[in-house]
N, C-alpha and C positions, 0 to 999 in steps of 0.2 A: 605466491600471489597474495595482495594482501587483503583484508576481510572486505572493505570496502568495494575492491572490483568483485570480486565474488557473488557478494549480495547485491550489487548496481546501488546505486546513489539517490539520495533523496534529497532534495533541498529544504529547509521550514523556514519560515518566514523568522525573524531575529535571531540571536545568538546562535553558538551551537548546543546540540541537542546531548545532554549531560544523564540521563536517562529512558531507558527503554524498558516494556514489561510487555507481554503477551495476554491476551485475555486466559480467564480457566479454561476456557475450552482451544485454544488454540490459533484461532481464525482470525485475529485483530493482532496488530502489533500498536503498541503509543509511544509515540516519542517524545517529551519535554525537557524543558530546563526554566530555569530561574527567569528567562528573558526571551522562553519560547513556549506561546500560545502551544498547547496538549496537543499532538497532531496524532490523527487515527488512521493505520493504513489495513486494508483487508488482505491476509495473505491466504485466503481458504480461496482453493481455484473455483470452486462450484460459489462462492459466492461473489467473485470478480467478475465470473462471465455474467452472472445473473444483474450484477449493475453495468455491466457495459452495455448488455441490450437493456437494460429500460434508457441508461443514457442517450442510446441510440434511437428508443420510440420503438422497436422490433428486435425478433428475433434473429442472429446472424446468420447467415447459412455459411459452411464452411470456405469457401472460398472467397467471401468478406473477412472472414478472420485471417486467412493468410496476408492481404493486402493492407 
């Protein structure tokens, strides 16, 4: 399988993305290049859930999280 399906796919806005680095603590990944605006993705779970409910205005209850 190759790394790409693996880890699911990201799009960024212009070129393709010619580097990536991790924050020191782990929980941020960036992706850029020469011709792609820095893009920041959160991969600590405790901190994705903690912006989906504010995106969301609330707390999920769990069977909002399945749907």
């Amino acid at each position: 399988m190759e790394l790409a399906a693996r880890l699911g796919r990201r799009t960024t806005p212009g070129d393709g993305v010619e580097s990536l680095a991790f924050s020191p603590d782990g929980t941020t990944l960036y992706a850029g290049g020469p011709h792609v605006p820095l893009q920041r993705y959160v991969v600590d779970p405790g901190r994705a859930i903690e912006r989906v409910c504010a995106r969301a205005g609330t707390e999920l209850t769990r069977e909002q999280w399945r749907t």
